[in-house]
N, C-alpha and C positions, 0 to 999 in steps of 0.2 A: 821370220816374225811378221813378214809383210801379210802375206796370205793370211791367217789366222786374225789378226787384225780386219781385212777387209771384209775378212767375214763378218767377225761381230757387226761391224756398219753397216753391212745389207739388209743381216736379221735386226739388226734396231730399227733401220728406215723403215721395213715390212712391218714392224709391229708397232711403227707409227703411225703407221698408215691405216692400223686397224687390223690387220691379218695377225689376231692373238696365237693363234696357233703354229706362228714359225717357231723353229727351234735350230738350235747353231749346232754342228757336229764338229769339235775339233780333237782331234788324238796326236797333239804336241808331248803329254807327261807332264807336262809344266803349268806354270800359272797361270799362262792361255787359257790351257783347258778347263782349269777349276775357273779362271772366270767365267768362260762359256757354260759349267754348270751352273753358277750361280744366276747367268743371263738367263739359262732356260727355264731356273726352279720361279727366277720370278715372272715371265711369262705367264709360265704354269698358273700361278697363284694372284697373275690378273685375271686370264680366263676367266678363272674359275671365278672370282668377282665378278667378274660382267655379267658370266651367264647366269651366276646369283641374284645380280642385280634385276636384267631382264625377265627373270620367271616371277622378281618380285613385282616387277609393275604392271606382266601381265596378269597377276593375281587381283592389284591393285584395283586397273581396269577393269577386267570381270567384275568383281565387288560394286565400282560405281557405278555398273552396267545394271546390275544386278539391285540394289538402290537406288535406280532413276526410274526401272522399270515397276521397282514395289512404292515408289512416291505416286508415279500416275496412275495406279489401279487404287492405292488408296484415295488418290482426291477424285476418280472416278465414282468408286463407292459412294467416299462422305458426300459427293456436289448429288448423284441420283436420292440417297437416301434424305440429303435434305431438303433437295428441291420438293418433295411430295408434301410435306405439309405447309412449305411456302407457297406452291403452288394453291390449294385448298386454304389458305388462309386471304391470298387475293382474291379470290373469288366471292367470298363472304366477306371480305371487309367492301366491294363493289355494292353487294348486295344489302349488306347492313345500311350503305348509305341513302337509300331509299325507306329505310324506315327509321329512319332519326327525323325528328320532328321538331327538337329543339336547336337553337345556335351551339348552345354548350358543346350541345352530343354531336351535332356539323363537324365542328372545331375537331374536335375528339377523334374521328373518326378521316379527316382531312390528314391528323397526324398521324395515327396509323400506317395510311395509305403511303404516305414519304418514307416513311421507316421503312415497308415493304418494300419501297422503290429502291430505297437504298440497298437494301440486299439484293437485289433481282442486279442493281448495275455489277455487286464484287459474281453474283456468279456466271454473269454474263462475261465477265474479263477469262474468268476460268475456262467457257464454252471457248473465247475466241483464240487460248493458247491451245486446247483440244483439236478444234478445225485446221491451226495451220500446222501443229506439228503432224497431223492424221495428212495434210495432203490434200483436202477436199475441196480448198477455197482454190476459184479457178479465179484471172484477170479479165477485166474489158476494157482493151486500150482502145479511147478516140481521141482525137483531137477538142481540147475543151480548154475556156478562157478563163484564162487565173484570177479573174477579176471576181467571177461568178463564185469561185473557194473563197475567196479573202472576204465577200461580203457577208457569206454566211457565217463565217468565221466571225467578223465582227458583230451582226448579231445575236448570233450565241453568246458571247463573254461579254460583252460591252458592261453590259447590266450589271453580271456578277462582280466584274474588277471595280464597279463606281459604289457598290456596296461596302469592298471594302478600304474604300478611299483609295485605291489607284487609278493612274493615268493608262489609256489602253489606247494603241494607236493601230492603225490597218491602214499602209499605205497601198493603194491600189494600184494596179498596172494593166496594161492594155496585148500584154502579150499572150498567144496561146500556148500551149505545150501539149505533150502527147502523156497520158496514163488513162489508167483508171482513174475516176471521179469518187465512186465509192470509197477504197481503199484510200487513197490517197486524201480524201477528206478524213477518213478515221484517224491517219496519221495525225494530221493537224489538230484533229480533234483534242487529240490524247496529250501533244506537245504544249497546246495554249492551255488546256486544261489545269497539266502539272505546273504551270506556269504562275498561273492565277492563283492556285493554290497554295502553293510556297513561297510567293512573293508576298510579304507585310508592308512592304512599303516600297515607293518607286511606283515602279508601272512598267509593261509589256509592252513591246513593238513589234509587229508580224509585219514584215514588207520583203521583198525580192531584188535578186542583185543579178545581172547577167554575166555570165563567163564561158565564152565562145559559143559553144551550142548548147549549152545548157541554162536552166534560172535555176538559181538557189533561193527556195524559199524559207526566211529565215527567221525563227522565236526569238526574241531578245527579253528577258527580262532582271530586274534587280534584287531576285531573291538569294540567299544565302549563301549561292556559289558550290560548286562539286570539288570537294580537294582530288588532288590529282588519282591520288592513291587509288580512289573511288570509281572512275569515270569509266572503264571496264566494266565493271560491277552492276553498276544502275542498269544493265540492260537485263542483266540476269533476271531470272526468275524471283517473287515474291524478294526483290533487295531494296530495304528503305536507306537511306544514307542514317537516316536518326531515329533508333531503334524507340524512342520516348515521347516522337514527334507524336501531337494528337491531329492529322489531318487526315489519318483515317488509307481506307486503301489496301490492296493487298500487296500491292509494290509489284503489278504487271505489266504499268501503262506501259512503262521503256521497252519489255519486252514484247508487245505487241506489236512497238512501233518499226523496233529491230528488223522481226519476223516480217512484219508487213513489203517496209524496204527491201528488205531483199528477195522477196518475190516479185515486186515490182521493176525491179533492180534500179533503186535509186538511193544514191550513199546519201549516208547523216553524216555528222559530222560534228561535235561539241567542241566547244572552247570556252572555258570556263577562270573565274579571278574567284575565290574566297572572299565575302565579305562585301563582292558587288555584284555577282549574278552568271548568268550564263547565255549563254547562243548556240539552238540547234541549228543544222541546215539541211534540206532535202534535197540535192541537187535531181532536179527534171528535165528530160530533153526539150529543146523548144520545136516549135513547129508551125506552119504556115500558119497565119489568119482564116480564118473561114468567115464566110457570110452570116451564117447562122448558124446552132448549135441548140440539140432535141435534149431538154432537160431528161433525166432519169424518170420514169412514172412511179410517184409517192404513193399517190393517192388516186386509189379505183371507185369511181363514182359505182354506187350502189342503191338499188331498188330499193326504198326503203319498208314494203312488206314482203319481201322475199324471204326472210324468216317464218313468216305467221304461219303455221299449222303443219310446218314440215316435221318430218319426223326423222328423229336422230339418234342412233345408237351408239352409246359409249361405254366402252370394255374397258376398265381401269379394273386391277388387283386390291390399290389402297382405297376402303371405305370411304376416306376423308375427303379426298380426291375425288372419287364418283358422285358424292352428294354434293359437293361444292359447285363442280361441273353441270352436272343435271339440273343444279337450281339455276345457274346462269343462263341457261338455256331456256329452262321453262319462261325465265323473268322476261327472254326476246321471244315471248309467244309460241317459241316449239314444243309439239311434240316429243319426249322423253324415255325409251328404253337405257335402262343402266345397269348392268352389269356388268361380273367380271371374270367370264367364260363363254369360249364359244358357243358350246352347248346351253346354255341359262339364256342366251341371246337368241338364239335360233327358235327357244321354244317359248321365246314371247314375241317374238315377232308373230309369230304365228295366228295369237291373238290380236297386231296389231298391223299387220300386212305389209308392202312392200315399205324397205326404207329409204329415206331420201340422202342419208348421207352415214357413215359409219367415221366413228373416232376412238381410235385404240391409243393404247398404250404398249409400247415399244417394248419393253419386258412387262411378260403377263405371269402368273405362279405355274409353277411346276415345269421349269424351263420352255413356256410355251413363247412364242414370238407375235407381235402383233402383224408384223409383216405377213406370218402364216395364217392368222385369223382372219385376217382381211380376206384372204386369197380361199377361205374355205365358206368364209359367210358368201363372198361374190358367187363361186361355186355353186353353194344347196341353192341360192337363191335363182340362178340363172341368170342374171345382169349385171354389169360392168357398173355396179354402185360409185360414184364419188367417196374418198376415202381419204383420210393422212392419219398422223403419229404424231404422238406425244413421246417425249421421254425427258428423261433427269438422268439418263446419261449419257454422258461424255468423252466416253471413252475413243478413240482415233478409230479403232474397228467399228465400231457400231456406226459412226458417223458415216463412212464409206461404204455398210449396208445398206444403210438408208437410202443414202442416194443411188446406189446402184440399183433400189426396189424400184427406182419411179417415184415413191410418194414424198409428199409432202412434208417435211419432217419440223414440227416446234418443240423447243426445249421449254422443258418447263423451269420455272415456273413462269405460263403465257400471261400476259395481262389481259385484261376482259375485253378491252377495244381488239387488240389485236389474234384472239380468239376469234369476235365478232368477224371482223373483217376475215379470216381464213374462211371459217364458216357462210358468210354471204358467197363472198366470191365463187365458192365452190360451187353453192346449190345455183345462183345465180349462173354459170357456167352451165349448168344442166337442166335449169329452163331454156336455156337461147338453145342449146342442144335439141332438147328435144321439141320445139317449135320450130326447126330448121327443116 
């Protein structure tokens, strides 16, 4: 009885262990045996569970696979198809503002322009969860003084949080640390933002705490608090904690900020009470002091008739979009070719001679590419023209064309100043070029 016994206790350890496929052999005749049959049939009849179970969740998988990848082609779609008439609608409420004559129609037309803005920042959230799931955003880590984050920080919000009767504090510190400046401002941007925004009462505090080689810079504020259940979640994609809240939002800030940290590789960290508020933290590494410290370049000083009488080719597919564009142009004194084929461009330049700068759009009809239209106008023409791209989409592969092209890539929908400003810069580049 001994052996037959030890048996069964080996095949049970093994198929404890996970090894579903033992099975006990015993030829006693006796009860032994039929329990050994009955040990193996239930074996059998886990297997065969598990492997059921597994083929079900790599099904499962597939399928989510399979509906994450038909979520981002469709918000790729709807963000290109709508940016085209949001884009051509900034452009003409710019332009309309120049021919308002009255306060009323000022007024009027002021609001508009917010509304616009407002839309341009949700699809702006969309471009920036685009770029980092595609890969394309790279880091520049220097050494920069956290003093120089926190003040911008505070005047950004200050105003906003005293509008709406809260207190807003930004304790300052004298330490430097090592990141990115850019990124690492977005973060904070995004944390004091939602901050401000769902806190009704109380008031926010942005200050820093040290912990060995790192500073934790840290949001505190008093609004409604994350139930625990939740605090996962909020980083996810488009997730509001309060499906009825009216503050507006597509529910991607956290998820930006997620994304952003961990390219940067600096943990967040929440701790949150119900009913009194919450606290993010970004932990940074620290890093020497420096003497001095080269702001980022904002802003490019510009000739201010470098515009006048250049001439500019714009290849956009949507009508709306090309008149919108063209008229912006004309309005800063350019010259104006517009169309929406290589060929309809070629054979008016012809009547208007060399161009000073070419602006396409990124998907042109009949699967053409602006990347290629650029490379076939530079071509007939014989000159390494100045050139960039438009698009409304967002998609992660096109993002990583683009920049693999060399050029210049703005999503639309561009606002007029920062049109301008590509366009100066450009032709401006190719005057000092060619006086060189």
């Amino acid at each position: 009885m001994v052996v037959p016994i030890q048996t069964i206790r080996r095949g049970a350890a093994r198929i404890g262990g996970g090894d579903l496929s033992q099975r006990i052999a015993i030829r006693t005749g006796d009860e032994l045996e039929a329990l050994a049959d009955q040990f193996n049939s239930m074996a059998s009849q886990l297997q065969d569970s598990y492997t059921g179970l597994e083929r079900k969740v790599e099904e499962r998988t597939h399928q989510l696979e399979l509906a994450n990848l038909a979520k981002s082609r469709f918000l790729a779609a709807a963000s290109h198809d709508l940016r085209q008439p949001l884009q051509a609608l900034g452009m003409f409420v710019d332009q309309l503002r120049d021919q308002m004559k009255t306060a009323e129609g000022g007024r009027l037309v002021e609001r508009i322009d917010v509304a616009v803005g407002a839309m341009n920042e949700l699809f702006n959230a969309l471009l920036d969860i685009s770029k980092l799931d595609a890969g394309v955003l790279s880091t520049n880590v220097t050494v920069i003084p956290i003093a120089r984050l926190l003040k911008r920080i505070e005047d950004t919000f200050a105003g906003a949080a005293r509008e709406k009767g809260l207190s807003f504090k930004v304790v300052s510190s004298s330490v430097w640390i090592r990141s990115d400046v850019i990124l690492l401002e977005r973060v904070l941007l995004n944390l004091v933002s939602n901050a401000v925004r769902y806190t009704s009462s109380g008031g926010i505090v942005v200050g820093c705490r040290r912990r060995a080689q790192q500073i934790h810079i840290e949001v505190y504020d008093t609004g409604p608090g994350i139930p625990e259940d939740q605090r996962r979640n909020i980083f996810g994609e488009f997730y509001r904690i309060s499906k009825g809240d009216s503050h507006g939002g597509l529910g991607l800030g956290l998820a930006i900020v997620e994304r952003l940290c961990k390219l940067l590789d600096h943990p967040i960290e929440l701790t949150s009470v119900v009913g009194k508020g919450s606290r993010f933290s970004v932990a940074v590494p620290l890093a020497p002091a420096q003497s001095e410290f080269a702001e980022p370049q904002a802003v490019i000083s510009i000739a201010p008739d470098v515009l006048r009488g250049k001439l500019v080719v714009v290849i956009d597919d949507d009508t709306l979009v090309l008149d919108a564009i063209g008229g912006e142009l004309r309005k800063w004194d350019c010259r104006v070719v517009a169309t929406d084929t290589f060929d309809s461009a070629l054979a008016s330049l012809g009547e208007h001679g060399r161009p000073d700068l070419i602006i396409s759009d990124y998907r042109l009809a009949n699967g053409q590419s602006g990347i290629a239209t650029i490379a076939r106008l530079r071509a007939a023409l014989g000159e390494n023209i100045p050139a960039f791209l438009l698009s409304g989409d967002t998609a992660p592969e096109r993002l990583r064309e683009a920049r693999a092209s060399g050029y210049h890539l703005l999503h639309k929908p561009v606002r007029p100043m920062r049109l301008r400003a590509m366009v100066s810069q450009l032709l401006q580049n190719q005057d000092v070029a060619g006086a060189a």
